[in-house]
mmCIF file as gemmi writes it, N, C-alpha and C atoms, coordinates in Angstrom:
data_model
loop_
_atom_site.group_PDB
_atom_site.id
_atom_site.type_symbol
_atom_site.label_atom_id
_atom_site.label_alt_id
_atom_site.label_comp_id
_atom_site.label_asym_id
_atom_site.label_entity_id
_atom_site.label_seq_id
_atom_site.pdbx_PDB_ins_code
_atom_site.Cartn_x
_atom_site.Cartn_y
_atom_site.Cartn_z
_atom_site.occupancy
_atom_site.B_iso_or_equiv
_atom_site.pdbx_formal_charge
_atom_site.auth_seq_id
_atom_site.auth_asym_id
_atom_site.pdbx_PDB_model_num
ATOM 1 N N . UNK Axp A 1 ? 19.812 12.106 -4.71 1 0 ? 1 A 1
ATOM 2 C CA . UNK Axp A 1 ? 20.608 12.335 -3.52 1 0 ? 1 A 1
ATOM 3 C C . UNK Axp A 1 ? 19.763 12.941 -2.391 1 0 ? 1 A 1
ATOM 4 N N . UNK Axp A 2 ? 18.896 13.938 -2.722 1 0 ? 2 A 1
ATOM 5 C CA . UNK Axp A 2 ? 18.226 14.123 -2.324 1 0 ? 2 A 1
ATOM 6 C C . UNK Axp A 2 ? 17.092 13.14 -1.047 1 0 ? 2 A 1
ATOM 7 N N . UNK Axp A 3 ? 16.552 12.313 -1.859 1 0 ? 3 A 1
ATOM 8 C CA . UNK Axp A 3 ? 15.798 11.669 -0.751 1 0 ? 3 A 1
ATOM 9 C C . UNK Axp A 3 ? 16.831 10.533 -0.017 1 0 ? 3 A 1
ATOM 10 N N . UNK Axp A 4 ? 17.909 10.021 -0.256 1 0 ? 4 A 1
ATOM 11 C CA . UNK Axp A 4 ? 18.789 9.376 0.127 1 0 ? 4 A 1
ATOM 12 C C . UNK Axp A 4 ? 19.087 10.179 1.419 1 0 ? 4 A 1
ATOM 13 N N . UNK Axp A 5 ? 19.794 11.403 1.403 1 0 ? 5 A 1
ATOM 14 C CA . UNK Axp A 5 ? 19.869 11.826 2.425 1 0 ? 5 A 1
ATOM 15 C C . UNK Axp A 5 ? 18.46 12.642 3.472 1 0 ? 5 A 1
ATOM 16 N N . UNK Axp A 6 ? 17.289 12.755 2.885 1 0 ? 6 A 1
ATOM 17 C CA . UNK Axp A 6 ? 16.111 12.769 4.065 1 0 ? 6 A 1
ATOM 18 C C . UNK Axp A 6 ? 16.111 11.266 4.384 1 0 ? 6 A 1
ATOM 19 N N . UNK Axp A 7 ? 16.521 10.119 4.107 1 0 ? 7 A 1
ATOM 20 C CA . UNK Axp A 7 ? 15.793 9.482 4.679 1 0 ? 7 A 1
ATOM 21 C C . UNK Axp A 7 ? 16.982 8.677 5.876 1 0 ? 7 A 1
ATOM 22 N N . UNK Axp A 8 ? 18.734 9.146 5.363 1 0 ? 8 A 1
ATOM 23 C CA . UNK Axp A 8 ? 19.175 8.944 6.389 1 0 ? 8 A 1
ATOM 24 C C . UNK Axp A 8 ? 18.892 9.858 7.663 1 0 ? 8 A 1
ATOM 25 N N . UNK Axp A 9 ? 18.675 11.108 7.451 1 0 ? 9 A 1
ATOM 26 C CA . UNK Axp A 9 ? 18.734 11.74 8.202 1 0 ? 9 A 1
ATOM 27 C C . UNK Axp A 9 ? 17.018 11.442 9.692 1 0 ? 9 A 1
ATOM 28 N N . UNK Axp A 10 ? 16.435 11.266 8.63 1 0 ? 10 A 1
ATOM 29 C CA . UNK Axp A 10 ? 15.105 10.475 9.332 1 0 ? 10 A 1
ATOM 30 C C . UNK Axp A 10 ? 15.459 9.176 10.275 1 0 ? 10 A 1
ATOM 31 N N . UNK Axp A 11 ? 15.99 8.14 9.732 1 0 ? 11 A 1
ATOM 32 C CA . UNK Axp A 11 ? 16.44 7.371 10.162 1 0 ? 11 A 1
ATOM 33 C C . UNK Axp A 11 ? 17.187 7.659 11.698 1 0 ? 11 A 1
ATOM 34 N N . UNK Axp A 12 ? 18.492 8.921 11.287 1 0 ? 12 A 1
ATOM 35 C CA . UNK Axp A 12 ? 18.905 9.064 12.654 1 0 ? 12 A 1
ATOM 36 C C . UNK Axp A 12 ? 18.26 9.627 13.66 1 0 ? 12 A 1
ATOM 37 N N . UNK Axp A 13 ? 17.27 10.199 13.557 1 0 ? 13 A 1
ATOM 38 C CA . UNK Axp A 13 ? 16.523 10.749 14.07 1 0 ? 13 A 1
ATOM 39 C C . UNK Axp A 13 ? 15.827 9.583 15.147 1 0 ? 13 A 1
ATOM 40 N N . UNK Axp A 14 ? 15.248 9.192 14.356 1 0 ? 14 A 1
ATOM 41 C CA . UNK Axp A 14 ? 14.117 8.148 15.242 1 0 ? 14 A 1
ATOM 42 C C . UNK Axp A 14 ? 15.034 7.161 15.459 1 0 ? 14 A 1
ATOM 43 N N . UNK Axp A 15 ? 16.319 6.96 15.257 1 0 ? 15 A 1
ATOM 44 C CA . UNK Axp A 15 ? 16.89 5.985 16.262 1 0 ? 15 A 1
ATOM 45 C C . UNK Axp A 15 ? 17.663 6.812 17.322 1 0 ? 15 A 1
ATOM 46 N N . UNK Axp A 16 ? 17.486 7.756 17.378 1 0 ? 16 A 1
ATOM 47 C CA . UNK Axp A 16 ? 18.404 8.297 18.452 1 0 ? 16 A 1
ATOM 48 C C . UNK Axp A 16 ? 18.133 8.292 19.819 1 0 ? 16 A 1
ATOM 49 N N . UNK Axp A 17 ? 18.612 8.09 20.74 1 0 ? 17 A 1
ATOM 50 C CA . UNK Axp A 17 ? 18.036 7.993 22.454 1 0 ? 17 A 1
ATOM 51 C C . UNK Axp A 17 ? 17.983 8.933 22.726 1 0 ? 17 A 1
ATOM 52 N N . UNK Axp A 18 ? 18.028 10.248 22.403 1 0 ? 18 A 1
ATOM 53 C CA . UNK Axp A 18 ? 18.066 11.61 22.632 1 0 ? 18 A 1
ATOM 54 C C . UNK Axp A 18 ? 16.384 11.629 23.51 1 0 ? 18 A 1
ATOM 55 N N . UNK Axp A 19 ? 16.808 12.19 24.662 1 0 ? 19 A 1
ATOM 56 C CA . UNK Axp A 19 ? 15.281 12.426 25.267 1 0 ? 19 A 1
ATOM 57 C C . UNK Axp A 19 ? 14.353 13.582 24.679 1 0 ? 19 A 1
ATOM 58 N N . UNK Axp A 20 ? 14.642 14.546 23.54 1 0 ? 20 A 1
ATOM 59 C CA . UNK Axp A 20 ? 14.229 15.419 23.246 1 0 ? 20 A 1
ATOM 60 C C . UNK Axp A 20 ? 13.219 14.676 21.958 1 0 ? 20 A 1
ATOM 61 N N . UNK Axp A 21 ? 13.801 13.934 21.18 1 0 ? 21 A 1
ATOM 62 C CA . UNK Axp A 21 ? 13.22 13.052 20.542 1 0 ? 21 A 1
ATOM 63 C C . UNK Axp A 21 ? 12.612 11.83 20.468 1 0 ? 21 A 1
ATOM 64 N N . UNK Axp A 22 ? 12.94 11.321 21.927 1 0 ? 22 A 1
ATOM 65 C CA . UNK Axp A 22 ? 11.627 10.337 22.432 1 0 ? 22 A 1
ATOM 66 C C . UNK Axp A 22 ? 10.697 10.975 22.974 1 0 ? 22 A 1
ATOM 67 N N . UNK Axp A 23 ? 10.38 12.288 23.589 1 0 ? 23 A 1
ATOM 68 C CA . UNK Axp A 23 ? 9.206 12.988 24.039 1 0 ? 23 A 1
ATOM 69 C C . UNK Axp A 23 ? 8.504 13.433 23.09 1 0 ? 23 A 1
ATOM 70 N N . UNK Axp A 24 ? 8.852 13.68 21.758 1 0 ? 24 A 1
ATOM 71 C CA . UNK Axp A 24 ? 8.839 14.116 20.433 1 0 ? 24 A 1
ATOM 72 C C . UNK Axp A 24 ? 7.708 12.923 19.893 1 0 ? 24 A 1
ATOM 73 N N . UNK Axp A 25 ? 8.113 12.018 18.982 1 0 ? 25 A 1
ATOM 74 C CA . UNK Axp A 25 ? 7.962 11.035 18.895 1 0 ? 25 A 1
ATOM 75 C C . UNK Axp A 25 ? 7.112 10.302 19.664 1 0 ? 25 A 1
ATOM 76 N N . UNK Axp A 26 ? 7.182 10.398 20.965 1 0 ? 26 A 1
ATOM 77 C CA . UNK Axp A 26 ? 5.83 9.327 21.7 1 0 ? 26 A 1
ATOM 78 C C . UNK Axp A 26 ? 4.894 10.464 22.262 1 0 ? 26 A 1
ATOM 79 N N . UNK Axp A 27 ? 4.616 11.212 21.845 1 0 ? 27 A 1
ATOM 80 C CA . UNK Axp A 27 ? 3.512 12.591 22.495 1 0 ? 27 A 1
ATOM 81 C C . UNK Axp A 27 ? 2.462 12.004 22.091 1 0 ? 27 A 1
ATOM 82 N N . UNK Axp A 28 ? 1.506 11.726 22.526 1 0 ? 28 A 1
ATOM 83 C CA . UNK Axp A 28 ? 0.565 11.045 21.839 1 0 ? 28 A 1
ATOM 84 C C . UNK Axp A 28 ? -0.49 11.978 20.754 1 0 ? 28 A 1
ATOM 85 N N . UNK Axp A 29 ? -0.66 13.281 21.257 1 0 ? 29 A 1
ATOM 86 C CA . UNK Axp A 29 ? -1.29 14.266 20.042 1 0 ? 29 A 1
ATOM 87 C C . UNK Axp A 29 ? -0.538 14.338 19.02 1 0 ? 29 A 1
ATOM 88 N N . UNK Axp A 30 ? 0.925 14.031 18.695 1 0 ? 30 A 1
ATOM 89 C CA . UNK Axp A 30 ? 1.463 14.062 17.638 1 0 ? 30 A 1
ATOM 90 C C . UNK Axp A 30 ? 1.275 12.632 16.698 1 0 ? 30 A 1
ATOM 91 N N . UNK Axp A 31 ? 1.136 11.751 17.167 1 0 ? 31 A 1
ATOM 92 C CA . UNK Axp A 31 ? 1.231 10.015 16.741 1 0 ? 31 A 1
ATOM 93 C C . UNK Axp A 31 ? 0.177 10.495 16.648 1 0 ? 31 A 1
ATOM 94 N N . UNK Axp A 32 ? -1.073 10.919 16.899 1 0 ? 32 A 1
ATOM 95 C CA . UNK Axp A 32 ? -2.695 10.923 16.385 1 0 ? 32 A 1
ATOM 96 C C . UNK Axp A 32 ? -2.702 12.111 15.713 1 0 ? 32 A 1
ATOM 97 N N . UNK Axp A 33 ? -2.114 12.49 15.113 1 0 ? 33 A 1
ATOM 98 C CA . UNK Axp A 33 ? -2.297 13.723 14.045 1 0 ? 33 A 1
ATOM 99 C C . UNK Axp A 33 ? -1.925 12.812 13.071 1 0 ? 33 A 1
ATOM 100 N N . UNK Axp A 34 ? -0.714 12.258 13.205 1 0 ? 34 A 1
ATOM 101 C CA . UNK Axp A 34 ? 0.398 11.365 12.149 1 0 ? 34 A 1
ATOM 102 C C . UNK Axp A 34 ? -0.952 10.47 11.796 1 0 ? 34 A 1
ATOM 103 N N . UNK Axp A 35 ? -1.715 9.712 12.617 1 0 ? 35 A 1
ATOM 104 C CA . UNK Axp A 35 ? -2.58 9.058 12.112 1 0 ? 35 A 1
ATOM 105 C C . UNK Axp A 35 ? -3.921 9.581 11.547 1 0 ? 35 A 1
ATOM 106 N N . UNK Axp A 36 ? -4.167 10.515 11.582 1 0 ? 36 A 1
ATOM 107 C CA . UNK Axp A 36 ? -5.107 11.251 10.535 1 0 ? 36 A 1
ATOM 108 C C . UNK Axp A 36 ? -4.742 12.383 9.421 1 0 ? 36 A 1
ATOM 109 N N . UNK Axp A 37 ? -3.736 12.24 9.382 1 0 ? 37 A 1
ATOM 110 C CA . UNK Axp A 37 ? -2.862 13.335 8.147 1 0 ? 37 A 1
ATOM 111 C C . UNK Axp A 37 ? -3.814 12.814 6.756 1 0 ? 37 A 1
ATOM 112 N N . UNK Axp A 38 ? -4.186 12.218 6.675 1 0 ? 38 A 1
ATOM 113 C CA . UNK Axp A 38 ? -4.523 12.069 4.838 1 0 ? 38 A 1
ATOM 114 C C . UNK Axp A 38 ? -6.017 12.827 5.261 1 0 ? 38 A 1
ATOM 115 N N . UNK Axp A 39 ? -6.65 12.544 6.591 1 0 ? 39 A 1
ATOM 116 C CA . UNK Axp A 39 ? -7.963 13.388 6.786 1 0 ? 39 A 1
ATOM 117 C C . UNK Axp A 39 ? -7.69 15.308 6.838 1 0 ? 39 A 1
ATOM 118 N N . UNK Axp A 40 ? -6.554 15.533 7.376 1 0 ? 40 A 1
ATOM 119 C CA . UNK Axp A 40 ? -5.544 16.494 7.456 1 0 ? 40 A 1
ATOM 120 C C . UNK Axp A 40 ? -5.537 17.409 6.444 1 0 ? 40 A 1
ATOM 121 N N . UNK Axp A 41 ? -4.755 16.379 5.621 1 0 ? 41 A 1
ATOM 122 C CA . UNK Axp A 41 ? -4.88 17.185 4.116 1 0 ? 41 A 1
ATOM 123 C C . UNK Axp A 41 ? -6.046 17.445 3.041 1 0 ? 41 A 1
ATOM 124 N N . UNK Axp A 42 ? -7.203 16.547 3.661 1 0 ? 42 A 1
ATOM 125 C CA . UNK Axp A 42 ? -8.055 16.749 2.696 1 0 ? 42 A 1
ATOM 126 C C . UNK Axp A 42 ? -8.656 17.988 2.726 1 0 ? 42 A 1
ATOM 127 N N . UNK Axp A 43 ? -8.485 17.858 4.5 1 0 ? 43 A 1
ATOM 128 C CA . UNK Axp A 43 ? -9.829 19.541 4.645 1 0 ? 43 A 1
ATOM 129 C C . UNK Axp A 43 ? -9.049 20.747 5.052 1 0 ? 43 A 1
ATOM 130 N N . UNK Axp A 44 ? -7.546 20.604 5.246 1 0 ? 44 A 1
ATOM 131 C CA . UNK Axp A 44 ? -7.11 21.798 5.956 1 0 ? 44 A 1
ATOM 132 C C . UNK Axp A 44 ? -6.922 23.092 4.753 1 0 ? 44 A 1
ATOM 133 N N . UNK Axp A 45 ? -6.618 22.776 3.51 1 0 ? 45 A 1
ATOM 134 C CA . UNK Axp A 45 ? -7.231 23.992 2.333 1 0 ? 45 A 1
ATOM 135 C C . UNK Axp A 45 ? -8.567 24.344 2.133 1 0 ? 45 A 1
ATOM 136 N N . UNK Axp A 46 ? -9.106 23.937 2.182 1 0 ? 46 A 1
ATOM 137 C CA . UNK Axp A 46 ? -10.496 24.205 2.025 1 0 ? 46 A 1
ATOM 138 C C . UNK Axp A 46 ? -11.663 25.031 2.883 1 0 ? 46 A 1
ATOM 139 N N . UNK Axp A 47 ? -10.913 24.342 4.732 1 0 ? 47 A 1
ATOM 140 C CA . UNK Axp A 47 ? -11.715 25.199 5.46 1 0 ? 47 A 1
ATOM 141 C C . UNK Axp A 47 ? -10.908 26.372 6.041 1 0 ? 47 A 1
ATOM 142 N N . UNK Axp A 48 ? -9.767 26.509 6.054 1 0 ? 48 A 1
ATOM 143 C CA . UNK Axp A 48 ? -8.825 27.417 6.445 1 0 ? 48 A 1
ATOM 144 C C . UNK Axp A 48 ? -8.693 28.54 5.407 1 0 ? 48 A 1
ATOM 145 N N . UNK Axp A 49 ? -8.71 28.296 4.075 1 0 ? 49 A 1
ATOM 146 C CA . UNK Axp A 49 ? -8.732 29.295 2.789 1 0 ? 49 A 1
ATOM 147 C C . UNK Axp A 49 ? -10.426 30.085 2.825 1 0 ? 49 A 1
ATOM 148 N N . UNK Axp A 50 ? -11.359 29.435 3.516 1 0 ? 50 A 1
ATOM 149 C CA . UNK Axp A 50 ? -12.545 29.901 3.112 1 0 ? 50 A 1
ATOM 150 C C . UNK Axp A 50 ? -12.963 30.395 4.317 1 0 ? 50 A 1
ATOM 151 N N . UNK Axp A 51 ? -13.058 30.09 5.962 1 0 ? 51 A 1
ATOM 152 C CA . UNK Axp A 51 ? -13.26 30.28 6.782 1 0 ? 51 A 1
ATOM 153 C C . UNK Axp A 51 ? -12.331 30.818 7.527 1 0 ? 51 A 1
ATOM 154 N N . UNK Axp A 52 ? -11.032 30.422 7.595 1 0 ? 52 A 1
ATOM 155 C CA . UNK Axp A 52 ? -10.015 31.213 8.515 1 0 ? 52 A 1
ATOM 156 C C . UNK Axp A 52 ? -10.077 29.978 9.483 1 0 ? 52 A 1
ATOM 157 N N . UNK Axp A 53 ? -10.966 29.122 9.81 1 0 ? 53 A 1
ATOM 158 C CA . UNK Axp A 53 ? -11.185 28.468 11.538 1 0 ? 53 A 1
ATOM 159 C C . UNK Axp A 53 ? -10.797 27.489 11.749 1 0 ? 53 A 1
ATOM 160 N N . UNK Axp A 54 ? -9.577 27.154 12.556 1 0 ? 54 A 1
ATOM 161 C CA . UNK Axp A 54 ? -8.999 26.288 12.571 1 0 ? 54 A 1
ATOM 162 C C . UNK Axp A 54 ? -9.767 25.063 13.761 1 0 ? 54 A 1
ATOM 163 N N . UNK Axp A 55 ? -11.146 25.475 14.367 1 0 ? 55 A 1
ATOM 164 C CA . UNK Axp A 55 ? -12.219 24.559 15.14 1 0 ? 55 A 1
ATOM 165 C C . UNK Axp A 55 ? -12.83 24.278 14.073 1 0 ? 55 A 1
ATOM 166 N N . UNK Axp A 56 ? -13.334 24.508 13.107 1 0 ? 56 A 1
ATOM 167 C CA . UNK Axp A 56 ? -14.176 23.786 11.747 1 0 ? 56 A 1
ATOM 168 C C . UNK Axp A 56 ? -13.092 22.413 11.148 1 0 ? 56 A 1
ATOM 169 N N . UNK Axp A 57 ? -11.845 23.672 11.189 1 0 ? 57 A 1
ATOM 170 C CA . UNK Axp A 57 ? -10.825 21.905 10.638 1 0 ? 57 A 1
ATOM 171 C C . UNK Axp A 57 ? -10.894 20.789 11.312 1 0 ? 57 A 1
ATOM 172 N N . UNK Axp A 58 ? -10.255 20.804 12.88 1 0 ? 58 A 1
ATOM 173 C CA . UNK Axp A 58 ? -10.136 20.158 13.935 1 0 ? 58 A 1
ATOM 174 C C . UNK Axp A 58 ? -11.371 19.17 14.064 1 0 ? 58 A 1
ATOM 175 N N . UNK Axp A 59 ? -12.981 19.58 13.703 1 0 ? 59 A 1
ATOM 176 C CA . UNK Axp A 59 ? -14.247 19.076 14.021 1 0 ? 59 A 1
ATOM 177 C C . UNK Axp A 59 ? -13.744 18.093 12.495 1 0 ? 59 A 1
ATOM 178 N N . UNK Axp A 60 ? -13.708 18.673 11.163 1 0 ? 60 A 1
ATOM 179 C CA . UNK Axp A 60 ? -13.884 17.622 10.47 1 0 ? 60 A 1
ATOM 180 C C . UNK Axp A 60 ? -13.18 16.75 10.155 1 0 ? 60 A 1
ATOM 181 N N . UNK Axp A 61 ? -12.044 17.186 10.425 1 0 ? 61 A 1
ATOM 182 C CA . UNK Axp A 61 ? -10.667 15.788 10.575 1 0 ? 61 A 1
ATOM 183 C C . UNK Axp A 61 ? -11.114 15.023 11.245 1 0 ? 61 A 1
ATOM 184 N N . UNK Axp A 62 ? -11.929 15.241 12.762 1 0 ? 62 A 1
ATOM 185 C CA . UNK Axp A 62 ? -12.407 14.063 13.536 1 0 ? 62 A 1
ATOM 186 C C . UNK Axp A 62 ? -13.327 13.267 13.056 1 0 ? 62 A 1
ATOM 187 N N . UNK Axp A 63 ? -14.401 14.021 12.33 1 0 ? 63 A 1
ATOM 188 C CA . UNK Axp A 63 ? -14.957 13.403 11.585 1 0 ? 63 A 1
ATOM 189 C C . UNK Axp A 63 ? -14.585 12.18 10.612 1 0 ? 63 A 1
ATOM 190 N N . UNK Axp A 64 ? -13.878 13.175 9.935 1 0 ? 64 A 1
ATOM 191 C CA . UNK Axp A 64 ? -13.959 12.346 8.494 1 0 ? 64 A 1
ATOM 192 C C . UNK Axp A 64 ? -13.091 11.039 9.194 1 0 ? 64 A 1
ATOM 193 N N . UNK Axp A 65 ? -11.881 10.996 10.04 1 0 ? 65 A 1
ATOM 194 C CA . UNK Axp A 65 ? -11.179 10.241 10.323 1 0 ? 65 A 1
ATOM 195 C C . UNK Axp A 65 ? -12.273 8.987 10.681 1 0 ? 65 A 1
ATOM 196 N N . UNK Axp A 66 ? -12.854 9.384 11.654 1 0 ? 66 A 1
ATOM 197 C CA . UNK Axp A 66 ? -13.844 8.264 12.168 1 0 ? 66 A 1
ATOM 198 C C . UNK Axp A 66 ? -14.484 7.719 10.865 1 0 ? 66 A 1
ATOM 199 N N . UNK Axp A 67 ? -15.264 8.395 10.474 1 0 ? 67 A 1
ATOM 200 C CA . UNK Axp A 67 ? -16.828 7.724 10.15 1 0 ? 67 A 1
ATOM 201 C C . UNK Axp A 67 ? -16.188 7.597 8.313 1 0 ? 67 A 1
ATOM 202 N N . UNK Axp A 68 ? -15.603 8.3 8.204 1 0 ? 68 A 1
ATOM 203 C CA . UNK Axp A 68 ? -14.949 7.721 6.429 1 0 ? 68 A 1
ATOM 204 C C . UNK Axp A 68 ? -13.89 6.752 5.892 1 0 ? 68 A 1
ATOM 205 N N . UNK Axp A 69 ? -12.882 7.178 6.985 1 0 ? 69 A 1
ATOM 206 C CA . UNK Axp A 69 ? -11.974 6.256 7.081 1 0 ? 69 A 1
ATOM 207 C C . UNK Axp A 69 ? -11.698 4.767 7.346 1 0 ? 69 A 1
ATOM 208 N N . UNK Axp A 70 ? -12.569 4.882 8.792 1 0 ? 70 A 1
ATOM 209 C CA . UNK Axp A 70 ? -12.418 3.623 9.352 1 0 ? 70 A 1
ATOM 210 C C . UNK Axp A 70 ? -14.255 3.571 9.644 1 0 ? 70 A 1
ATOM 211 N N . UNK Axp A 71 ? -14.86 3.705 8.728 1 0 ? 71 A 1
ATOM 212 C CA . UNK Axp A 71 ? -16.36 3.613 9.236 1 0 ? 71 A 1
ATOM 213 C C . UNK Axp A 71 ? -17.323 2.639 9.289 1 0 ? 71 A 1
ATOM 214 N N . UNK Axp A 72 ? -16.831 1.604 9.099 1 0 ? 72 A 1
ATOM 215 C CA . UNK Axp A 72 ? -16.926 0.082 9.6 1 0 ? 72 A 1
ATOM 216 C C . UNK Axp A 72 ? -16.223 -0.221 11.34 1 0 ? 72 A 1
ATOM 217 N N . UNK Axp A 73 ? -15.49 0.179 11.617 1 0 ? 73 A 1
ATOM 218 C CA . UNK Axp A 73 ? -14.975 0.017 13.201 1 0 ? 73 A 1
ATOM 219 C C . UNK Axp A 73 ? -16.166 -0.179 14.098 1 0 ? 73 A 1
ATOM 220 N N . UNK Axp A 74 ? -16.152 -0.847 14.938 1 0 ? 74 A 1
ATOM 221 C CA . UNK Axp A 74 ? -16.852 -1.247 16.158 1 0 ? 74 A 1
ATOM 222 C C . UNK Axp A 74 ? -16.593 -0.454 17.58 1 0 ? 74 A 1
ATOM 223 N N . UNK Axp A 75 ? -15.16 -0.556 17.707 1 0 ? 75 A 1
ATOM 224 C CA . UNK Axp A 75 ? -14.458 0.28 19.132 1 0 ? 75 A 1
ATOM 225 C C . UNK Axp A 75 ? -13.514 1.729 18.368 1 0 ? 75 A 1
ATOM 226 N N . UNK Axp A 76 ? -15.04 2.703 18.57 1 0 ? 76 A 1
ATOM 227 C CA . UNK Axp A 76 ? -14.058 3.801 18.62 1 0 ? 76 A 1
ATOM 228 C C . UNK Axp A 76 ? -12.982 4.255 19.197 1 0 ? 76 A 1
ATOM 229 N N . UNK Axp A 77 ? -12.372 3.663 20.42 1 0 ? 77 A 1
ATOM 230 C CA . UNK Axp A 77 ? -11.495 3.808 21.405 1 0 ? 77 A 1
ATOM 231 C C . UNK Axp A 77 ? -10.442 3.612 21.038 1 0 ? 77 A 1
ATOM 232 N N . UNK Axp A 78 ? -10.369 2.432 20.256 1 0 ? 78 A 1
ATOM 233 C CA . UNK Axp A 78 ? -9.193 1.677 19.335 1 0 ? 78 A 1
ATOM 234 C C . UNK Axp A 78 ? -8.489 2.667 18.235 1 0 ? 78 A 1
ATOM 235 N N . UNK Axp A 79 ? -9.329 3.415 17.569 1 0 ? 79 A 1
ATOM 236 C CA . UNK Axp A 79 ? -9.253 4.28 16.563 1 0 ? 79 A 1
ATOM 237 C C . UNK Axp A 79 ? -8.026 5.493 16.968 1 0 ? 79 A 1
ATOM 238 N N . UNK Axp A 80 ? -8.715 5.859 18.69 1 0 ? 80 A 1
ATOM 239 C CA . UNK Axp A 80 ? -7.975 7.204 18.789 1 0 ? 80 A 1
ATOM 240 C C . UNK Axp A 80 ? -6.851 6.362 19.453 1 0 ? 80 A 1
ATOM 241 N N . UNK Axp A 81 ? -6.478 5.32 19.832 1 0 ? 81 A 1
ATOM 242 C CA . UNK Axp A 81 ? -5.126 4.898 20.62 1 0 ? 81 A 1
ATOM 243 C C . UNK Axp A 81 ? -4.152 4.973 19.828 1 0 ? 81 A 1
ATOM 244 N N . UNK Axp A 82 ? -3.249 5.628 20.409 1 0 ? 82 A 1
ATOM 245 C CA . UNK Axp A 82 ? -1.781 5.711 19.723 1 0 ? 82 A 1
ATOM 246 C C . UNK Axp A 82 ? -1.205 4.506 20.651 1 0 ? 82 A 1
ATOM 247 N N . UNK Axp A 83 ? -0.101 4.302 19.483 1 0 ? 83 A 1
ATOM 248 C CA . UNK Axp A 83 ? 1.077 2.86 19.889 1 0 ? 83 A 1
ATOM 249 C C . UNK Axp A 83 ? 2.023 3.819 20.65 1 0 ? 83 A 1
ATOM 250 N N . UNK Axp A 84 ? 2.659 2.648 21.671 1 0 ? 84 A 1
ATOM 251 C CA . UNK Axp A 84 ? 3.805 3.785 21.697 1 0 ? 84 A 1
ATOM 252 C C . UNK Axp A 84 ? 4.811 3.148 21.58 1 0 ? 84 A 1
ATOM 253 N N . UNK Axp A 85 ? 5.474 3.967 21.13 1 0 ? 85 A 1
ATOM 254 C CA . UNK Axp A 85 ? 7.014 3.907 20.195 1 0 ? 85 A 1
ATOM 255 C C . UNK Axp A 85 ? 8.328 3.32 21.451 1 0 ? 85 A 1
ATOM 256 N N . UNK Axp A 86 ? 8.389 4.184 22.312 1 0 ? 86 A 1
ATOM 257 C CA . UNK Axp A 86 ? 9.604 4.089 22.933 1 0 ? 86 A 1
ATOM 258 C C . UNK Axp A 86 ? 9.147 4.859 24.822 1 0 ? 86 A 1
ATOM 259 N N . UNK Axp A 87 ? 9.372 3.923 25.623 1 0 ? 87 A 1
ATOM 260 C CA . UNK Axp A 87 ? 9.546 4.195 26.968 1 0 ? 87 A 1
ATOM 261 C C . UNK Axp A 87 ? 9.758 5.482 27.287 1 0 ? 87 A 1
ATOM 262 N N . UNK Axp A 88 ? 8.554 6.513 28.147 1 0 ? 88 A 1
ATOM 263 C CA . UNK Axp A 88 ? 9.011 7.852 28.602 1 0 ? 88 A 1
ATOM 264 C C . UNK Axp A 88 ? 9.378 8.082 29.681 1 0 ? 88 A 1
Protein backbone atom coordinates (compact mmCIF):
# COMPACT_ATOMS: atom_id res chain seq x y z
CA UNK A 1 0.00 0.00 0.00
CA UNK A 2 2.61 1.73 0.72
CA UNK A 3 4.34 2.39 -2.59
CA UNK A 4 0.87 2.45 -4.31
CA UNK A 5 0.16 5.43 -2.57
CA UNK A 6 3.90 7.30 -3.08
CA UNK A 7 3.47 6.77 -6.37
CA UNK A 8 -0.07 8.20 -6.67
CA UNK A 9 0.81 10.85 -4.79
CA UNK A 10 4.00 11.49 -7.13
CA UNK A 11 1.98 11.23 -9.95
CA UNK A 12 -0.26 14.15 -8.66
CA UNK A 13 2.31 16.05 -8.11
CA UNK A 14 4.02 16.28 -11.42
CA UNK A 15 0.78 16.52 -13.12
CA UNK A 16 -0.37 19.35 -11.37
CA UNK A 17 -0.38 23.02 -13.03
CA UNK A 18 0.34 24.40 -9.76
CA UNK A 19 3.03 27.16 -10.50
CA UNK A 20 4.84 26.26 -7.32
CA UNK A 21 5.53 22.92 -8.84
CA UNK A 22 6.36 23.79 -12.31
CA UNK A 23 9.16 26.20 -10.94
CA UNK A 24 10.03 23.18 -8.81
CA UNK A 25 10.35 20.70 -11.34
CA UNK A 26 11.85 22.77 -14.30
CA UNK A 27 14.74 24.61 -12.08
CA UNK A 28 17.34 23.48 -13.94
CA UNK A 29 19.96 22.87 -10.82
CA UNK A 30 17.42 20.53 -9.60
CA UNK A 31 16.86 18.33 -13.08
CA UNK A 32 20.90 18.30 -13.01
CA UNK A 33 21.28 17.04 -9.58
CA UNK A 34 18.30 14.46 -10.53
CA UNK A 35 20.72 13.65 -13.30
CA UNK A 36 23.77 12.90 -11.34
CA UNK A 37 22.20 11.35 -8.14
CA UNK A 38 23.80 7.81 -8.60
CA UNK A 39 27.28 10.09 -8.80
CA UNK A 40 25.53 11.76 -5.62
CA UNK A 41 25.28 8.84 -3.75
CA UNK A 42 28.39 7.36 -4.39
CA UNK A 43 30.56 10.13 -2.86
CA UNK A 44 28.29 12.12 -0.61
CA UNK A 45 29.14 9.44 2.56
CA UNK A 46 32.39 9.23 2.12
CA UNK A 47 33.53 12.80 1.64
CA UNK A 48 31.11 14.47 4.01
CA UNK A 49 31.69 11.65 6.95
CA UNK A 50 35.51 12.16 6.54
CA UNK A 51 36.01 15.75 5.53
CA UNK A 52 32.91 17.69 6.55
CA UNK A 53 33.24 19.62 2.78
CA UNK A 54 30.57 19.86 0.93
CA UNK A 55 33.15 21.71 -2.21
CA UNK A 56 35.16 18.25 -2.26
CA UNK A 57 31.58 16.57 -2.87
CA UNK A 58 30.29 19.09 -5.40
CA UNK A 59 34.06 18.82 -7.34
CA UNK A 60 33.67 14.98 -7.43
CA UNK A 61 30.14 14.47 -8.43
CA UNK A 62 31.25 16.68 -11.37
CA UNK A 63 33.74 14.62 -11.91
CA UNK A 64 32.78 11.36 -11.65
CA UNK A 65 29.49 12.37 -13.56
CA UNK A 66 31.53 13.45 -16.57
CA UNK A 67 34.48 11.37 -17.08
CA UNK A 68 32.93 7.86 -15.45
CA UNK A 69 29.67 7.98 -16.34
CA UNK A 70 29.37 9.24 -19.60
CA UNK A 71 33.22 9.13 -20.45
CA UNK A 72 33.00 8.29 -23.94
CA UNK A 73 30.81 11.66 -24.74
CA UNK A 74 32.15 14.03 -27.28
CA UNK A 75 29.91 17.34 -26.31
CA UNK A 76 30.31 18.04 -22.82
CA UNK A 77 27.60 20.66 -23.15
CA UNK A 78 25.06 17.99 -23.92
CA UNK A 79 25.88 16.25 -20.64
CA UNK A 80 25.08 19.33 -18.39
CA UNK A 81 21.68 20.28 -20.47
CA UNK A 82 18.66 19.70 -18.68
CA UNK A 83 15.26 18.90 -20.71
CA UNK A 84 12.66 20.91 -19.84
CA UNK A 85 9.67 19.54 -18.52
CA UNK A 86 6.98 22.18 -18.66
CA UNK A 87 6.75 26.01 -19.90
CA UNK A 88 7.92 28.78 -17.19
Amino acid sequence: MFHVGSFLSATAVLLSKNRITRFVFANPIIQLLGMMCYSLYVWHFMVLSRFGQIEACIILLLLTYRYVEFGRAKDVRSLFATPRMWPV
